[in-house]
N, C-alpha and C positions, 0 to 999 in steps of 0.2 A: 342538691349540694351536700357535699360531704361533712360529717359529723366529728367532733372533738374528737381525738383516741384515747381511748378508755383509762382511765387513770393515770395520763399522764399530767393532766389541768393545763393543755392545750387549747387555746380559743382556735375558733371555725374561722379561719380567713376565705377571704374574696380577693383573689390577686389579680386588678388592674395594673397591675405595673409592668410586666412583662418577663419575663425570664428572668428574674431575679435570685443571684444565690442565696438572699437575705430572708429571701421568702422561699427558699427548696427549693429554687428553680422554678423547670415544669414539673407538671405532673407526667410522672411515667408513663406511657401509653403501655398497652396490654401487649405488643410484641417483647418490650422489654423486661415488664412482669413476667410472662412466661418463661422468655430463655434467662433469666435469673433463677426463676426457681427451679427449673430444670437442672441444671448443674450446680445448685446449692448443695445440695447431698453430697456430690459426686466427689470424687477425689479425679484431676488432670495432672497433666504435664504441661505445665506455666509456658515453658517456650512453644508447642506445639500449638495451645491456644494464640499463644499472639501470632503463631505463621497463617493461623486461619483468619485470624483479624486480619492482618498486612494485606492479605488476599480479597480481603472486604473492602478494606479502606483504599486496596486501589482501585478497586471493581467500580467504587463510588463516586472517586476524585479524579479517576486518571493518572496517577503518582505510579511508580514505579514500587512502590513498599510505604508500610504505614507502621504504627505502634501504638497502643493504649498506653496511657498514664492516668497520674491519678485528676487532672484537672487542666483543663487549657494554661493556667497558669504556672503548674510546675512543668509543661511542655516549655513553657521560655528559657526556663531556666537547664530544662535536660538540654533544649535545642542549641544554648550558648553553650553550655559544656559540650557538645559532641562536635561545635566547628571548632573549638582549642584542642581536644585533644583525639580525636578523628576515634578509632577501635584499638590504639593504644593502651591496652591494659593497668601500663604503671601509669601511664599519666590520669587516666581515668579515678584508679585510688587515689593520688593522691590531691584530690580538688579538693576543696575549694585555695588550695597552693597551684598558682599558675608562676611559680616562678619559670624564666626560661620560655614560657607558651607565649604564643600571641594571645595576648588578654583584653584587647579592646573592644566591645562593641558600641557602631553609630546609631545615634535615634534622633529623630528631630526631636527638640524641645516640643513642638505641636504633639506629640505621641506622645509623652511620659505623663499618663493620663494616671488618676485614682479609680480604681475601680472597688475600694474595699481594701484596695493593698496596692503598692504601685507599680507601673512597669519597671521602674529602674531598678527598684530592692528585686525584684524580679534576677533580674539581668545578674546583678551584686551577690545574689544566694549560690548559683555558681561560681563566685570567684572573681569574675573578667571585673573592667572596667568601662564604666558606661562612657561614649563618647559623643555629647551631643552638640548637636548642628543648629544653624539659625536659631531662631527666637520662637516665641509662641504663637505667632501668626504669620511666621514666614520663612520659607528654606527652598535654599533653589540647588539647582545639580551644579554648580562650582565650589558651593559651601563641602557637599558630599564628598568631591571630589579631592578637595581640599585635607577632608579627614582622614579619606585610608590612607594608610602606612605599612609599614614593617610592623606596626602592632596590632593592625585590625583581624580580627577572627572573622567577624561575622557582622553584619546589619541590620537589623530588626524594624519593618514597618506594621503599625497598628491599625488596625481597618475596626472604628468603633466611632459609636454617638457621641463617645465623649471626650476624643479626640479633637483638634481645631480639624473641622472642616473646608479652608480657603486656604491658600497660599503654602499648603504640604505642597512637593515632588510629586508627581503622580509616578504610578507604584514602577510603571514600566520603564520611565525616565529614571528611576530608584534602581530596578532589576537590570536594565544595560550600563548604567556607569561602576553598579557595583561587581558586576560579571568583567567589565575589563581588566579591573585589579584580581581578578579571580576570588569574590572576596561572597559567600555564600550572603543570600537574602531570606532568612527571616521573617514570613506575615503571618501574625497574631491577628486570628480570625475567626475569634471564638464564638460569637454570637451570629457568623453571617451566616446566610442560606446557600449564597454561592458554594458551593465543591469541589467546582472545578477553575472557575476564573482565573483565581491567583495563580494555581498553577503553569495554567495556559500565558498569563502575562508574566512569567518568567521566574517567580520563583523558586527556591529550593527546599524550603519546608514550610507547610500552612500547618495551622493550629487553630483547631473545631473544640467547643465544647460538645458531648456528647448530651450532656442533658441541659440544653436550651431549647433548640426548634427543633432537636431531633428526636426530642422525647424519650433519653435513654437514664438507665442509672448515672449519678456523679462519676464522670471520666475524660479523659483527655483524648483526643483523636490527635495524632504527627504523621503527617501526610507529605512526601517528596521522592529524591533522591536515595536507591538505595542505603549506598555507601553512608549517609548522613542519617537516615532512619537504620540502618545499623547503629552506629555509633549512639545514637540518644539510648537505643534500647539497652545496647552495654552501659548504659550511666545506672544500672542495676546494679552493676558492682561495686558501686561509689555512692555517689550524692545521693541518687537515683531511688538507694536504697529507702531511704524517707519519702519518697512518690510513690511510691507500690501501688497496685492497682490491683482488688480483687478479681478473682476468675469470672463471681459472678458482672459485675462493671463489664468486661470485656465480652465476656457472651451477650447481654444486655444490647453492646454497641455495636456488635456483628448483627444482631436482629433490627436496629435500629437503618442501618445504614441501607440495609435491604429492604425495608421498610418505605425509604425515602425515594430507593431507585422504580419502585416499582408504586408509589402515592399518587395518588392526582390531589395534585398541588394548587390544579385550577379551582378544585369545587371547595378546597380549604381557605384559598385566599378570597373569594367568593364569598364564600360565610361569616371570614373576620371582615369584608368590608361591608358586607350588610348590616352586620353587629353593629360597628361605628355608626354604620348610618343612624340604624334606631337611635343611638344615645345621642346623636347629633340633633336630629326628630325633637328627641325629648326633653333635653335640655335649652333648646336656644328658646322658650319663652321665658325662662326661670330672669328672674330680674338681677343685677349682678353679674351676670353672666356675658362673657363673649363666648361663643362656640362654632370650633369650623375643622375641617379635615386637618389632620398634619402626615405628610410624607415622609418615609424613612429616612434618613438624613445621608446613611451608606447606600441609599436604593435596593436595598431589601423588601419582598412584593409584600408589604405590611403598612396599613392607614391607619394612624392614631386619631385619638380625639381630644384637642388641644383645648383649654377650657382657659381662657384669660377672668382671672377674679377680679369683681370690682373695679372696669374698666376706667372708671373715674377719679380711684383712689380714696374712698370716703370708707369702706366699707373692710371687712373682712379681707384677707392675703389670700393668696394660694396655701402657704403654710397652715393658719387657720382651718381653712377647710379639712387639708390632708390627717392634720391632725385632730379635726371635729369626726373624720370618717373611720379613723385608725382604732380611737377610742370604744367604739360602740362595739357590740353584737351581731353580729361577728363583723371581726376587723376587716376594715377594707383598705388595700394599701394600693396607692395611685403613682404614677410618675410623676416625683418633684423634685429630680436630682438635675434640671436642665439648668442653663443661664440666667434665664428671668425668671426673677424669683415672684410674679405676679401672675404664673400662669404653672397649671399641670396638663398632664396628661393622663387618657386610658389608653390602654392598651387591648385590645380585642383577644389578645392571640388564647389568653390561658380562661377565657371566661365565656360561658355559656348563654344564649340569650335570656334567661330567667335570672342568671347574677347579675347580666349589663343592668337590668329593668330594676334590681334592690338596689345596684350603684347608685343610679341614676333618679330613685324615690329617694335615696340617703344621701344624697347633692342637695335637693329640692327640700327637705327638710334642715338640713342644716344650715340651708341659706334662709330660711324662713325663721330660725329660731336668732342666727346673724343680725335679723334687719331689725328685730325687735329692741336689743340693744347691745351692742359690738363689745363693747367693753366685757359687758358680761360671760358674754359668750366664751371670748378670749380667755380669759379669767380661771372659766370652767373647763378648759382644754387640761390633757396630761401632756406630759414632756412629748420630743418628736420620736417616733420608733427607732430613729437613728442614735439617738439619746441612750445605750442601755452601758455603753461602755466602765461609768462612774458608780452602776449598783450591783451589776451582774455578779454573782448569783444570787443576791438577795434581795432581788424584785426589779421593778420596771414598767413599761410598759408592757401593756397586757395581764399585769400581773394582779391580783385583787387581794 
């Protein structure tokens, strides 16, 4: 396990939780260490880099042309400014003013999800105006159908956990009604594994984070249609300007994506489900405790380990624990951002089997100190990690 950095009074985490940007994301993998430092010295030519990207990222996806940015999420906001104002140069300066432009894009209400920041301020940072559909658990293709107009740009579907997963459009019934109004689709698709899917089901620009499951520096992947991954990449001359994306981020995700095409994926997902197992193994005697597999929720080839607390309701929360584990030496942070708030999760992906085995002693003891008397325990908890918003910079969690 990796140690504090040197004078900076960083705590040693243990990242259960999965790809977190709260937590760095992943950890870089050595391909992407390498081609970073490799052209860190170097002085390029920014456009010739990204033609070797585009060249990567379609090698990857199947897209016709790609782009780096600076993060899945200012890819939303390049991707809605490049369907208002296409490689239009004036129009491009002068964003976030769409007067005159088709400024609307549709989302279902089920997709205007939080992720730390939200889709729609997303969508809004370019300029357009958000135009959402049905309700929070249900949008059908009449509603869709209904929406575009004479103002629609663009439509935007979100392919995530924390998305409502029932009663969305599915994406291809989404890609044909919005292709008949000629009206480009949009999937924000930062976290999945797929590459190629979205594309193949009819989209026109997908949006990868680079440093999730691909294990690159902090960047954005725009993957589609030429002419529209043109246009994001001119959002350079305008909004765009504030997404920049280092040389070295972009060489990073051209090693990254190569990396991927040529991985065996089987003997990795293999590994994270054995991982689970173990902790599944070792936790379901703990008292307190319900423990069983959990499923990717997008079907991404990934098996969590779902940990319902205090099935009875007498004892300790999920909260409690997350924050008994968060606390300690070294922090340990878990998935607790789901719906029931009496259940977390591990995540396999970012942790080794000698960190599952400290998780999983550092469960079993904080539920041991739990039973002895609840109140107390609670009591002696610090705020939740998510809590730093009200001190920051002047202390918090982790902070001593």
């Amino acid at each position: 396990m990796n140690r504090p950095l040197s004078g900076l009074g960083l705590r040693q985490v243990i990242n259960a939780a999965g790809t977190m940007t709260s937590l760095g994301a992943a950890a870089a993998n050595e391909d992407a260490i390498r081609a970073a430092s490799e052209i860190l010295p170097r002085h390029v030519e920014m456009p010739d880099l990204q033609r070797a990207a585009s060249r990567a990222i379609a090698a990857a996806t199947g897209s016709e042309a790609g782009c780096v940015t600076a993060c899945a999420a200012s890819g939303i906001t390049l991707a809605v400014a490049a369907c208002m104002t296409g490689d239009d140069l004036a129009r491009i300066e002068r964003l976030p003013d769409t007067d005159g432009l088709r400024d609307e894009t549709v989302l279902m209400k089920g997709h205007d999800c939080h992720f730390s920041g939200g889709i729609g301020q997303m969508i809004r940072l370019s300029g357009a105006r958000v135009r959402e559909i049905g309700s929070v658990n249900r949008a059908t293709a009449y509603q869709l159908e209904g929406a575009l107009g004479e103002r629609t740009a663009a439509a935007l579907y979100v392919v995530s956990h924390q998305t409502a997963q029932v009663g969305m459009i599915p994406l291809a019934t989404f890609c044909e009604t919005c292709h008949r109004h000629d009206i480009p689709v949009i999937v924000d698709a930062a976290a999945e594994y797929d590459l190629r899917g979205f594309l193949a089901a009819g989209a026109d620009l997908v949006l990868y984070s680079a440093h999730k499951v691909l294990g690159g520096l902090t960047a954005g992947i725009i993957a589609g249609r030429k002419e529209l991954v043109r246009a994001c990449y001119l959002q350079e001359l305008g909004i765009g300007r504030a997404m920049k994306v280092g040389k070295e981020a972009i060489a990073a995700t051209i090693a990254v994506l190569e990396r991927w095409e040529r991985g065996d994926r089987a003997a990795v997902e293999s590994a994270e489900r054995e991982r689970a197992e173990l902790a599944i193994e070792r936790l379901k005697p703990i008292p307190g405790l319900a423990v069983g597999p959990e499923p990717d929720p997008t079907g991404n080839p990934v098996t969590r380990v779902r940990i319902r607390v205090d099935a009875d309701g007498t004892g300790p929360d999920a909260a409690d624990l997350a924050r008994a584990l968060a606390a300690d030496e070294p922090a340990i942070h878990v998935r607790e951002h789901d719906s029931d708030p009496r259940s977390l999760q591990l995540d396999p992906c970012n942790l080794s089997d000698e960190e599952m085995r400290v998780v999983c002693d550092r469960i079993a003891a904080a539920m041991q100190r739990a039973s002895r008397d609840t109140e107390t325990f609670r009591a002696s908890l610090p705020a939740a990690f998510g809590d730093w918003t009200a001190t920051w910079p002047d202390g918090g969690p982790g902070q001593r």
